[in-house]
N, C-alpha and C positions, 0 to 999 in steps of 0.2 A: 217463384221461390217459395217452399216450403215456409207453411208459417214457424215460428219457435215453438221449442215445448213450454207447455204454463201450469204449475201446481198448486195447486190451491194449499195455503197453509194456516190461514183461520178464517171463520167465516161464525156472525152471529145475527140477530134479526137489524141488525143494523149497520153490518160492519163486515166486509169482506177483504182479506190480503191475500194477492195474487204476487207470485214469482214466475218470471218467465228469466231463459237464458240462453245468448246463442246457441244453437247444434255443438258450435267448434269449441265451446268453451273446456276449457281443462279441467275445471272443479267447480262446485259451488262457489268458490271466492270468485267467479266470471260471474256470476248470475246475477239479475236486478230485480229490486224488489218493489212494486208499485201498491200502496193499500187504498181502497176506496172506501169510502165515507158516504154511509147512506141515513140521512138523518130525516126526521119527518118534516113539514114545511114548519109548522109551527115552533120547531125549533132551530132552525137553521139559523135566527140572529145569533146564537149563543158560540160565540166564533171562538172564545177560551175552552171551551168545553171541546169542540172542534178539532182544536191544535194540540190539547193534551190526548186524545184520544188516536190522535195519525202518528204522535211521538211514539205514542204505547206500541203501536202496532210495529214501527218502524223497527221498534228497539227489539219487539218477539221476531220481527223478520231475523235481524241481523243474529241476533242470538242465535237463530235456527240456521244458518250460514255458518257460524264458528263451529256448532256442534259437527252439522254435517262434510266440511269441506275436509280436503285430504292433505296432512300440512307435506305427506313427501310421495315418493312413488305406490302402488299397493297392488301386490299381487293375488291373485284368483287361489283360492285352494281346491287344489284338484288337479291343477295344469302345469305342464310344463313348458317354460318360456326356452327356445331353441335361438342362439343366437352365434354371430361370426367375431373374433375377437380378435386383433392386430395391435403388436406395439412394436415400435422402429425407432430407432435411434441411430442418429448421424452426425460425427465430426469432422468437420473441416476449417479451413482459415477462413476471417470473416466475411470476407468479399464471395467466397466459393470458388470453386475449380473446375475444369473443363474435362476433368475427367472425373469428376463424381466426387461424395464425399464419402469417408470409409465410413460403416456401419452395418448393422444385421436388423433385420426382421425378425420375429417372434408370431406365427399367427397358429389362431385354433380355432375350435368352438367352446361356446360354452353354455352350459346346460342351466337352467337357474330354476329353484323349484320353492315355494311355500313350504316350512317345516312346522311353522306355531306361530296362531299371533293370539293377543291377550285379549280373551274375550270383552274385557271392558274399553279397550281400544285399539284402533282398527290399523294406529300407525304402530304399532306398537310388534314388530315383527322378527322372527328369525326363519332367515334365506339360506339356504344350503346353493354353492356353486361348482361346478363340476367341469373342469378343464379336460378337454380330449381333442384328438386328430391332429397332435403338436407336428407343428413345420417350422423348419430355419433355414433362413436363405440371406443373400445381402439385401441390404437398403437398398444399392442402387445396381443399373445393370455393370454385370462383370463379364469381360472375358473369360474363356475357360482356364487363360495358363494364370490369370489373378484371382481365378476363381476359389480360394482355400474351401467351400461348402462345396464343389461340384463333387458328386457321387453320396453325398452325403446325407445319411438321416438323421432324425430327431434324437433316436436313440443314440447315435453312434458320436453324436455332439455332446450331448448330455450326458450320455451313460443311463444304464440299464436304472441304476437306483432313482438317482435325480429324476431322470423320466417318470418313474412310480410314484416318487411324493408330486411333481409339479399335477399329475391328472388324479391324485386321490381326491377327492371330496374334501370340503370347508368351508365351515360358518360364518355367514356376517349378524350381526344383530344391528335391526334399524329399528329405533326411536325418532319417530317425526320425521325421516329421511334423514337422521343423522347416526351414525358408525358411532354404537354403543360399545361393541366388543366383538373383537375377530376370535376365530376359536381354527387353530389349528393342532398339528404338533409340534410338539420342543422337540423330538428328534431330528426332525428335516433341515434342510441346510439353509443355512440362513438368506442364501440366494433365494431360491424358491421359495420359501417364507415371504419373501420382500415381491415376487414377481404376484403371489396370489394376492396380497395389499392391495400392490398396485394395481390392478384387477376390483377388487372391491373399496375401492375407497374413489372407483371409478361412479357405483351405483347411488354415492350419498350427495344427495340432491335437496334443496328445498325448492316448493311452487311461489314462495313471494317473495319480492322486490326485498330485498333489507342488506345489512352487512352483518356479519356473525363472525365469530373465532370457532372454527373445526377444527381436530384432529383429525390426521390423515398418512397416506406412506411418509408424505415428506414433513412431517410435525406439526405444530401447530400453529397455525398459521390466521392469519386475517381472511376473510374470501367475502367478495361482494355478487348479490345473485340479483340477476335481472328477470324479469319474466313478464314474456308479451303473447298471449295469444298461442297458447302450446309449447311456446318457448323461453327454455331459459337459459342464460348464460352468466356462469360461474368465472369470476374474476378474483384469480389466487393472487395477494402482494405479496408476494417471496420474499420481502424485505422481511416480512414481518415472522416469519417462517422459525421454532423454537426450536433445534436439533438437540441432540446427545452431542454429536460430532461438529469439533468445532473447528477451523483451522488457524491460519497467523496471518499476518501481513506486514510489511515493510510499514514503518512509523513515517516516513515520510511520502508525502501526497507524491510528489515530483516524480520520486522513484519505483514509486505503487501503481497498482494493475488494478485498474476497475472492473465492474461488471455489469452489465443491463439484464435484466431476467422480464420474462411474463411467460403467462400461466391460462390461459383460455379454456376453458369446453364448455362445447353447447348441447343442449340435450333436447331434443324432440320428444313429446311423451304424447301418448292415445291410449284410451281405456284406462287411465290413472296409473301408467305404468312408463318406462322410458322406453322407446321406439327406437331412437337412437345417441349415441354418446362419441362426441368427438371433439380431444382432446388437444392442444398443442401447446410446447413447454419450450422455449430457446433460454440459451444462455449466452453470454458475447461476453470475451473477456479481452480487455485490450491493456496494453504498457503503457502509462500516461503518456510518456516521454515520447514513443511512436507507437501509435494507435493502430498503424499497418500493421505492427506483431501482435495480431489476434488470432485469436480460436472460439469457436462457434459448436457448442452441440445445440441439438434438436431432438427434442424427445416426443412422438404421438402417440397416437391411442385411438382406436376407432371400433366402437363396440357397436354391433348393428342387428336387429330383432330381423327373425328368419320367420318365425312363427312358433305354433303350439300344438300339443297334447295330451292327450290325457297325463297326468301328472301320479305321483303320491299324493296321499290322503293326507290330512293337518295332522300330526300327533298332539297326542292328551298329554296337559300336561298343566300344572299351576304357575308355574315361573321356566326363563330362558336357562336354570344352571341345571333344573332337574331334568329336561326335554335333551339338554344335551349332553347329558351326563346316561340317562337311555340309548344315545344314538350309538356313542360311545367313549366310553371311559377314560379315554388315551385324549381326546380333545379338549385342550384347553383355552384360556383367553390367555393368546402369544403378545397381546395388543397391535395395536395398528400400525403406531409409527414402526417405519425400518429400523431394522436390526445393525447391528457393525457388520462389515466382512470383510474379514482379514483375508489378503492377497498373499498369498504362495508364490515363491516365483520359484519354477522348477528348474532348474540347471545353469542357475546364476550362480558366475565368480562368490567367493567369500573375497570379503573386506583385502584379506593384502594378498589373492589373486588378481583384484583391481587394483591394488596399489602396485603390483609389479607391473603392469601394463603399463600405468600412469609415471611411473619414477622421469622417465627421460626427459618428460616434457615438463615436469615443476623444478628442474633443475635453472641455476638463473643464469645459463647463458639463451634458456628460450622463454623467461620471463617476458621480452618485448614483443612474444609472440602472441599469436589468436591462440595458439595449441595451450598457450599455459592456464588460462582462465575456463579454458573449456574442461579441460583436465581435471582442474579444480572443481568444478559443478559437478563433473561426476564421481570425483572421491568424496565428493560433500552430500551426495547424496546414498553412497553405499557405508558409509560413517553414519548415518543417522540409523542406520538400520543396522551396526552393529553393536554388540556389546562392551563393554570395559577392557576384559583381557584382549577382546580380537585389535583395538583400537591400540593399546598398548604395545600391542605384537608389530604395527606398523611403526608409530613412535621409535622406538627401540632397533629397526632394523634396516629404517632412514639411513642414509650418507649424511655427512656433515653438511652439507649445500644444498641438499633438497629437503633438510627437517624444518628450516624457520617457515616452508611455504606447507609442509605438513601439520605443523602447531597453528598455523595460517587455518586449513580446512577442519583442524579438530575442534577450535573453539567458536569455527561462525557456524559449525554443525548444530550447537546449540543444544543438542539432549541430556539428558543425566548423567548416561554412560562417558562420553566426552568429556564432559566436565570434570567429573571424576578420575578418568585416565589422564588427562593433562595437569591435575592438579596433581598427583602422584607423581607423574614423569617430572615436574619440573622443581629447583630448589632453590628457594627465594631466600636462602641465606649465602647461595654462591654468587658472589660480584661475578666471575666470570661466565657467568649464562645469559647475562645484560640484554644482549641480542635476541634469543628466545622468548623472555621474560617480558621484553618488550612489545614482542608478535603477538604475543595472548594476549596483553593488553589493551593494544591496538583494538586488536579483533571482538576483544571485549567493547571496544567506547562503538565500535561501528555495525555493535549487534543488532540484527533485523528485528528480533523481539523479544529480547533479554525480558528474565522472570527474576522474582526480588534470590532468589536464591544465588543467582550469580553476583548480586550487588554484595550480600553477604558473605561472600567469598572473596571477594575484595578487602571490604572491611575488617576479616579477620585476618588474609595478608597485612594489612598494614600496621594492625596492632601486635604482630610478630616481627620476628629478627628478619629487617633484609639486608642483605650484604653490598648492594649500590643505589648509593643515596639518589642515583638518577629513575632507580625505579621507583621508589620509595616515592618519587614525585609524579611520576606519572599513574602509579595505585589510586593518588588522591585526587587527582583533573582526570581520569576516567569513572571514578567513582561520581564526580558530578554529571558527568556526560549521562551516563546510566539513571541518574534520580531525575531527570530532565527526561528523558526515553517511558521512564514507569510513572513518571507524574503527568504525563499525556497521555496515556492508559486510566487515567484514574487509580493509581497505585499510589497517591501520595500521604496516605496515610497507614501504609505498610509497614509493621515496623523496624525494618531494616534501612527504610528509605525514610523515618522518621529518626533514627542513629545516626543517619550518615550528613542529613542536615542539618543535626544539631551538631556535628562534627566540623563541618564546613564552615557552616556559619558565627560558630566558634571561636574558629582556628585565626583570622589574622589579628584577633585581639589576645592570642594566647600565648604567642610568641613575639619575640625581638630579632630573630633569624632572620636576617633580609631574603634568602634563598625561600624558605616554609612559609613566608608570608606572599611571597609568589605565589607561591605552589594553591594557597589555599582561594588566594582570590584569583588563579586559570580555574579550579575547582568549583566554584563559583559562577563562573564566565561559560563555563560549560552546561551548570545546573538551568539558570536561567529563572531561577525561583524570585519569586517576586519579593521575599523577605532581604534577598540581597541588594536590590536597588540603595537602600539609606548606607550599607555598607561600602560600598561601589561610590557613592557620593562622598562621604567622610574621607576615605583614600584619593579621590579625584586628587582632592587640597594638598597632599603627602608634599613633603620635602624632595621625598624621593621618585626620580625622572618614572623609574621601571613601574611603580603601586599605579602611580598618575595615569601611564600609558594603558596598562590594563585594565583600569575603572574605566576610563572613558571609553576605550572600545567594546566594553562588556555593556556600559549604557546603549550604546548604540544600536546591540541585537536585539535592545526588549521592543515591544508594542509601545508605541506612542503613546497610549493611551495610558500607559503608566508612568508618560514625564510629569510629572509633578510642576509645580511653581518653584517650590524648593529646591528640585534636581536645577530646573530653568537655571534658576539664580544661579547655582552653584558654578553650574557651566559656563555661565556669562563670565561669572568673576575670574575664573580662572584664563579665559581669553583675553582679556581685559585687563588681569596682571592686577585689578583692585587690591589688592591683599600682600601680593610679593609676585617677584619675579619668575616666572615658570620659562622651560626651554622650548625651545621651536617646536618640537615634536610633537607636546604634550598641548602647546596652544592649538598646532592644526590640528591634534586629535578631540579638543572642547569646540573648536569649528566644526568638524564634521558632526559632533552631536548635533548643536543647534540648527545646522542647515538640512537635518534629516529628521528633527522633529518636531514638524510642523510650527515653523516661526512666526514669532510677531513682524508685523510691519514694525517695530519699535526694533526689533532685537536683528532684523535684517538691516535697517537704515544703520545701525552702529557697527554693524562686521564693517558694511562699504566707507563711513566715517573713519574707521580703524588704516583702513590701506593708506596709504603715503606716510604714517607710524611707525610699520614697523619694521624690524629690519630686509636690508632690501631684498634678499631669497624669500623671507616670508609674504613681502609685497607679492610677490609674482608670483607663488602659488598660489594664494586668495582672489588675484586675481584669476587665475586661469581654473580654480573650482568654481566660482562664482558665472564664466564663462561656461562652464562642463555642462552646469544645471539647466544655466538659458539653453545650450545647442540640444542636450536630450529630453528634455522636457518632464526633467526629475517633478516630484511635490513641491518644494519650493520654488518653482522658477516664478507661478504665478508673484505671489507675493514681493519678491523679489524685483517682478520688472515695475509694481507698483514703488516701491522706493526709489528705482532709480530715476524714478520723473522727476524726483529731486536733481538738482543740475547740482545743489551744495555737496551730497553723495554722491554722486556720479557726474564726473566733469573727466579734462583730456586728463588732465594734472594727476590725478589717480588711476586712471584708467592707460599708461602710458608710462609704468616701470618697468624697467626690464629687469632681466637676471634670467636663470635655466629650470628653475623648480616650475613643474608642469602638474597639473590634474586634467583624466578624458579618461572620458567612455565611450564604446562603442558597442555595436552589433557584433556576433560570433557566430551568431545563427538564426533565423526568425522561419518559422514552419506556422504551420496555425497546430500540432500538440504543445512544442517547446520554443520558448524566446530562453537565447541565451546570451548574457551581455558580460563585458570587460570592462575594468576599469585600471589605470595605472595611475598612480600618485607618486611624485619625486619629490624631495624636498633636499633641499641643498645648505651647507653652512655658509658663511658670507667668504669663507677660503676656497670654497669650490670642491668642500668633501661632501661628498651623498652625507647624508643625515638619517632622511629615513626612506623607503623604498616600499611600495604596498601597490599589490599584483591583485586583482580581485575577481574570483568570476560567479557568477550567477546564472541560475537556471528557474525558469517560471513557466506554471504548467497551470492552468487554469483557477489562478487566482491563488495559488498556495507558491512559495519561495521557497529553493535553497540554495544555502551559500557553498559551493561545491569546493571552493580553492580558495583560498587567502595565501599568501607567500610574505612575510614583511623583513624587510631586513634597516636592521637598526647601525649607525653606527656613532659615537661620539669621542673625542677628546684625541683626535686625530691632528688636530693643528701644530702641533710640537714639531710632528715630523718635516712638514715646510715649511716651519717658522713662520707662522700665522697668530693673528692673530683671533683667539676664540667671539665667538656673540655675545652676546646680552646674556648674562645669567648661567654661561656654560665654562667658565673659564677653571671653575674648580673641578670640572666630571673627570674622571677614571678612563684612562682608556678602552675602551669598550667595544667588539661585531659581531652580531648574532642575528640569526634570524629563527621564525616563529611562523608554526604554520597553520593554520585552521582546513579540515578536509572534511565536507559532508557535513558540517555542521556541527565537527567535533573540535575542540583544540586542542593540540597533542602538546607536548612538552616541548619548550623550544630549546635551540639548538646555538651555542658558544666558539663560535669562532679563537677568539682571544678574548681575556678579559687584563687587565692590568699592562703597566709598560714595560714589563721585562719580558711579559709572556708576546705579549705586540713582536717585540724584537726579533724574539726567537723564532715564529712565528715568518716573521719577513723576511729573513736568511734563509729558513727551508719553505718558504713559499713554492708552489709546484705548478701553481693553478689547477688544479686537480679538486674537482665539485665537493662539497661534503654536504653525504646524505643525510636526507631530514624523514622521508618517510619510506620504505622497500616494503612491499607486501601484495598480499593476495587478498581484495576485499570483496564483501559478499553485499554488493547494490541493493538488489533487487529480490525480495523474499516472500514467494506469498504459495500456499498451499490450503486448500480447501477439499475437501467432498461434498458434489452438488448429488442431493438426494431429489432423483427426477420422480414426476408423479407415477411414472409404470413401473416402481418399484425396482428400475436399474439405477445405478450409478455412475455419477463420472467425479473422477478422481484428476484435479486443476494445480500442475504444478510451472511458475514463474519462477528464475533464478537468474539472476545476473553477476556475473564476476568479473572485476578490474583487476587486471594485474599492473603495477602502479608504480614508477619510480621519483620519486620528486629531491631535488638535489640543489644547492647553491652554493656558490662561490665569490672569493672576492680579492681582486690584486690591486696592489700600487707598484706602480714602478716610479721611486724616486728620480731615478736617472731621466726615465722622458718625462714625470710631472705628468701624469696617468695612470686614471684608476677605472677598474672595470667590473662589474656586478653580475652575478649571472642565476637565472634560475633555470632548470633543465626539468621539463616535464615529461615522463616517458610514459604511453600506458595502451595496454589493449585489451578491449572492449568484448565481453560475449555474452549474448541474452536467449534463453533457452525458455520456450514455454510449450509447455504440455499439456493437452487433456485427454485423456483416455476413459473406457468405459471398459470394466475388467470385471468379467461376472465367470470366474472359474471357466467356464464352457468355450468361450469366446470371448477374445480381446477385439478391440477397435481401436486407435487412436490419431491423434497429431501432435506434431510438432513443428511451431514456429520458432526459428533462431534468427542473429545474426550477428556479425561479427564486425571489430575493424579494428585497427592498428593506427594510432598517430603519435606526435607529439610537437609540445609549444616549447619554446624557448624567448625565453624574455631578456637583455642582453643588453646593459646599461655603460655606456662607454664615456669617461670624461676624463678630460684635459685643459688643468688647471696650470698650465706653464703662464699664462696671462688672463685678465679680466675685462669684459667679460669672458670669464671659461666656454670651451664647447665643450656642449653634450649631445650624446645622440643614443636615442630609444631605441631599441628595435624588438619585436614581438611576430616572432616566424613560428608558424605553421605548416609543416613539410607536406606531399604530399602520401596518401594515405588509401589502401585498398577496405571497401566495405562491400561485405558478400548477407545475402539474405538464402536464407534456406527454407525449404518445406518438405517434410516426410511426413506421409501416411501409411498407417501398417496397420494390417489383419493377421491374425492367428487364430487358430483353435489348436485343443491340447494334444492333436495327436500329432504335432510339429509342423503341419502344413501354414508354411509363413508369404504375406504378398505386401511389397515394402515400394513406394513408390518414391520419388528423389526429385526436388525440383531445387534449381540454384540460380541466381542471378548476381553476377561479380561487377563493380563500376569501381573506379578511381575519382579517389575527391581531388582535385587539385589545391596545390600548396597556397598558399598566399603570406603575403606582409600585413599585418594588420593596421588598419590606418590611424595614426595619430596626427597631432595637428600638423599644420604649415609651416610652425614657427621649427618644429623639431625634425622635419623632413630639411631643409636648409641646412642645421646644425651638422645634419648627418654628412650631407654633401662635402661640408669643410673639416669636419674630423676626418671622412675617409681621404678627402683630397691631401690633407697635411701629413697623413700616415703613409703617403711614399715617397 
């Protein structure tokens, strides 16, 4: 083996520093520095003198290492560096497919030559890069009849022009190996602009180990560099990555599309220059919900040294503006990061040529269809891309039966123009628009990413004329929905969304209205603002059944971590009746608080002490929630089976009432993306009338919750009618049925069956049985749009959409005559998720798409009969069965119409099921249906 090389770098009559440094080393920062010590004997005790003097040298070594070493690449002047240059990009679904992923190649050479470096430093450089021998082909192998490039040139892909700016000449300026300033033209198109980037932001490189913040194609970003031995590798966090371009996304976790990114190249370097470069960039975007609808680009890069010759000579020159302001005058510093690129789509429908397509299917006899929601994603996506008047021109030329589902896609469009055209179209001083008036609003509380502008659009509806006092209440419980939506953005000191809470927050102390002091504590209940808790408590105590019911289930949705001792209290006393008498309803609703937020062993042993107290319907649903917790293994079960070791608490004697009010949960679904659980809660009066009725579903996606369905149906002061005698505390309520719905995490305005006994009557004479609806519409899930800026200076453009089209309805009979009443909630809806990513660079498209669809619906269906006591009841909760289809297309084009569009489908049938409730209600069911013939 070759000895190393060794340079002597000081040497005096006593004192000699030698450097020696592997052959292979990359720079002087490899080399090692050894100094010897040559002292006469007579001095050799002087061992201080010694060790300051090996310091001294150590410290001129090192010194002489910083000066001399290369902090980035450095080319030869005189030469030209001859090199082969490849970038590909490919998408496909995540898994991958067996017929390849769609994508194109991009290869050429490129020429790279020393223009000027600063004579006082040697990193200190401006490189000229020179693209030529352009070739486009695909990514992966094609058949010839899927081949849309067969026959095809560079030119005839690109066009004559594009081709001339991609291989003109253009400047990088490196400082240290770091990308000072690109220097192209402003007239070139922004593609090509972005491909030559991507190209040089390939050659900026450091030699040592560290972390740094770069600019680059894809902004500016974090990057971590390793370097071992000639090698280094460049570690981009994408996370950290600062764009111009920014997109949206769906506020809730459940409903939201993640992504994983990395960012690799490694770079081989010899003679202080890079040898080779090769890159690799993935993207994975998945639906939390199913993780199977994903899409996958791939972006490389592989730049590789050919060799050299003779080059141009350095030009003269004092500084990088003047040398390139010489070369020539039209070259400028375009900077580095990518430019925008606005997509042309050439011989695409206008807005209501896709609305005439689309008419048949948002009509609502195909509402329970697949076709209706898909329909909708694609008029909600040529809506976003059109203007005010084009927007208005569809509005306006709607049928009367497919506009609420058109006001449905104008307002989850979400843009300026939309906004503006639907606020125009619509007159919130005509009562009879109700219907209309109420779809924007909706579509309002259930917007993907409402901006405070929309909120202010609300709030000046409301302080104007409206002409139905039912919208008038649903302006202000979607205006909380919205300040809840912009205060989890960090928007909560916006000042619109600072108006609106000092509006809310306001309002139930600013009125005597029993109807507006609803309004403002649903308004509330929706916000979720943490200044409303002390309000929500104060109301718990209310006189009035309806404030009580609302405060405590508004307690319910906050973080635990914000019950207080005070809320505690508050809630105990009103269970507990300390203070005055409260109705059933309102107790098992201060129950559910305390058994959901995180209880004392003290405050659990007195719920169990309570049971054989209180009246006997309330007996048996405390009991059977308290059973719910133990069977699913809620947060409180622990605690809970700790108290019941008390035998004084739990013995047969309490544990051993009967009556029909039930609480259970169970499974709906369990996948490892989504757990999705039911709950039903019945609560009965001591006459055998429902009382209250609460349907609950839930979805849970990696540690984040949402409440997707609440159904509640309320009813009281029912006992007149078969001479019954009322409970505890209820003998003076109002005849009263209504139910109230919570959907997605919003609460909509609930809904009045009858209110008083003359309206009851009338009411019970044209009884029809015929459902009355609580929510009809078109909603927009799933929302998320990005531009992933890849490091080759191409793009890929990420678009997610989900649409529910959604019927949710309830009902409620008695028939005097048989002494039987019956409750109904009717869930209709179908499902469609559409994901996209494409890579659209004018010359050539690539892209996929992942969908899927399905059709179902629950019905929940509460059957009782009070002719004798114990009354029977019987649950039921069907699930029909339901077809789910998954899709995958991939398509290639170029611009001269040559298209290749591949189709994959897979159809299955879910089967129906009963959903299982307990033992005791499966029984029940048996004797209600045996006695009904």
């Amino acid at each position: 083996m070759p000895s190393p090389p060794i340079k002597l770098i000081r040497r005096s009559p006593d004192l000699l520093c030698l450097s020696f440094w592997p052959s292979s080393a990359a720079s002087a920062a490899d080399s090692v520095f050894v100094s010897v010590l040559i002292l006469p004997a007579t001095e050799r005790g002087h061992t201080m003198l010694t060790l300051a003097v090996l310091l001294l040298c150590a410290a001129s070594s090192v010194s002489t290492s910083a000066k001399g070493g290369a902090a980035g690449p450095r080319l030869n002047n005189n030469q030209l560096y001859k090199f082969s240059y490849t970038t590909e990009v490919l998408v496909d679904r995540a898994k991958g497919s067996k017929e390849g992923s769609a994508g194109y190649r991009i290869s050429s050479d490129v020429n790279v030559n020393l223009v000027w470096r600063d004579p006082s430093s040697k990193d200190n450089q401006l490189i000229q890069l020179a693209i030529s021998n352009v070739r486009i082909d695909h990514a992966t192998h094609r058949s010839e009849k899927k081949n849309v490039l067969h026959g095809s040139t560079a030119e005839s892909v690109l066009g004559k022009t594009k081709l001339a700016a991609l291989t003109k000449p253009f400047l990088l300026h490196l400082k240290n190996g770091k990308a000072k300033a690109f220097y192209s033209y402003w007239a070139e198109p922004a593609t090509i602009k972005n491909l030559k980037r991507g190209l040089a932001s390939l050659l900026q490189v450091q030699l040592n180990t560290g972390k740094v913040i770069e600019n680059d194609v894809s902004g500016r970003c974090t990057v971590e560099y390793k370097a071992v031995k000639g090698q280094v590798t460049r570690t981009k966090i994408l996370e950290t990555c600062k764009t111009a371009e920014t997109g949206f996304t769906t506020h809730s976790q459940v409903l939201g599309v993640s992504r994983k990114s990395s960012s690799v190249t490694t770079f081989t370097l010899e003679d202080g220059f890079i040898h080779s470069a090769v890159a690799e960039e993935t993207h994975s975007l998945a639906v939390n919900a199913r993780r199977s609808a994903a899409a996958t680009v791939v972006s490389r890069q592989t730049f590789t040294f050919v060799g050299t010759e003779a080059g141009p000579l350095e030009a003269a020159g004092k500084d990088v503006a003047g040398v390139v302001k010489s070369i020539d005058a039209k070259l400028a510093a375009v900077g580095i990061v990518a430019e925008k690129v606005k997509s042309h789509c050439k011989g695409c429908p206008s807005l209501f040529e896709h609305w005439q397509t689309q008419q048949k299917q948002l009509e609502p006899a195909s509402l329970s269809k697949a076709t209706a929601p898909r329909s909708f994603l694609a008029l909600l996506q040529s809506i976003r891309k059109a203007s005010k008047g084009e927007i208005l021109t569809v509005l306006k030329s709607a049928s009367k039966t497919s506009l609420p589902q058109v006001v449905d896609a104008v307002t989850s469009s979400q843009t300026d123009a939309s906004l503006d055209a639907i606020l125009e179209f619509l007159n919130f001083t005509d009562a009879k628009g109700l219907v209309l008036q109420e779809r924007f609003l909706y579509a309002c509380g259930f917007a993907s990413h409402p901006n405070e502008r929309m909120l202010q659009v609300l709030l000046d509806i409301s302080k104007g004329k409206i002409g139905s006092t039912d919208i008038k209440e649903s302006v202000v419980i979607i205006m909380g929905a919205l300040v809840h939506k912009l205060c989890q953005k960090g928007g909560c000191n916006l000042p619109a969304v600072v108006q609106v809470k000092k509006l809310i927050l306001d309002g139930p102390g600013s009125t005597q209205v029993e109807s507006e002091v609803q309004m403002y504590l649903l308004a509330l209940k929706n916000s979720l603002l943490p200044e409303a808790i002390p309000i929500f408590t104060k109301y718990a105590e209310s006189e009035v059944g309806a404030y009580s019911t609302i405060a405590l289930t508004a307690l319910q949705r906050y973080n635990v971590n914000l019950m207080t001792d005070a809320v505690k209290q508050t809630v105990n006393r009103i269970y507990h009746q300390n203070r005055r008498v409260y109705e059933k309803n309102v107790r098992a609703a201060a129950a559910d608080v305390i058994l959901s937020s995180n209880p004392s062993y003290m405050e659990v042993k007195n719920l169990l002490l309570s049971i054989g107290n209180l009246p006997h319907e309330m007996n048996k649903y405390m009991l059977s929630k308290i059973q719910d917790i133990l069977h699913f293994q809620m947060p409180a079960s622990k605690v809970l089976r700790q108290a019941m070791k008390d035998t004084v608490s739990c013995n047969y004697d309490r544990f051993a009432k009967v009556g029909s009010s039930s609480a259970f949960s169970g499974f709906m679904a369990q996948s490892a993306d989504v757990t999705s659980t039911y709950s039903l809660d019945i609560l009965y009066s001591g006459s055998g009338i429902m009382r209250r009725s609460n349907m609950n579903i839930y979805g849970a996606s990696k540690g984040a919750m949402l409440h997707g369905l609440q159904v509640a149906i309320e009813a009281q002061g029912l006992e007149s009618l078969i001479a019954a005698t009322p409970d505890e505390g209820e003998g003076d309520l109002e005849s009263f049925a209504g139910m109230s719905a919570l959907l997605f995490d919003v609460q909509l305005r609930p809904v009045t069956f009858f209110k008083g006994y003359s309206d009851l009557m009338s009411k019970m004479f044209s009884m029809t049985g015929d459902p009355i609806n609580v929510v009809k519409g078109l909603i927009l899930l799933t929302d998320h749009s990005e531009v992933i800026q890849l490091q080759s200076g191409l793009k890929a453009s990420a678009e997610f959409q989900a649409g529910l089209a959604i019927d949710i309805s309830g009902g409620m009979e008695i028939s005097l005559w048989y002494r039987e009443s019956k409750t109904s909630v009717n869930n209709r809806g179908a499902l469609v998720l559409t994901g996209n990513v494409t890579v659209d660079m004018d010359f050539m498209r690539a892209g996929v798409e992942v969908s899927f669809e399905m059709e179902a619906s629950l019905d929940f269906i509460t059957t009782v009969q009070f002719s004798n006591y114990p009354f029977l009841v019987c649950m039921q909760m069907d699930k029909t069965t339901f077809p789910f289809s998954e899709y995958l297309t991939k398509y290639e084009s170029v611009p001269s119409g040559k298209s290749a569009v591949s189709h994959k489908r897979r159809k299955q049938l879910v089967p129906g099921s009963e959903f299982p409730l307990h033992q005791e209600n499966s029984n029940m069911c048996k004797k209600v249906f045996d006695s009904s013939w």
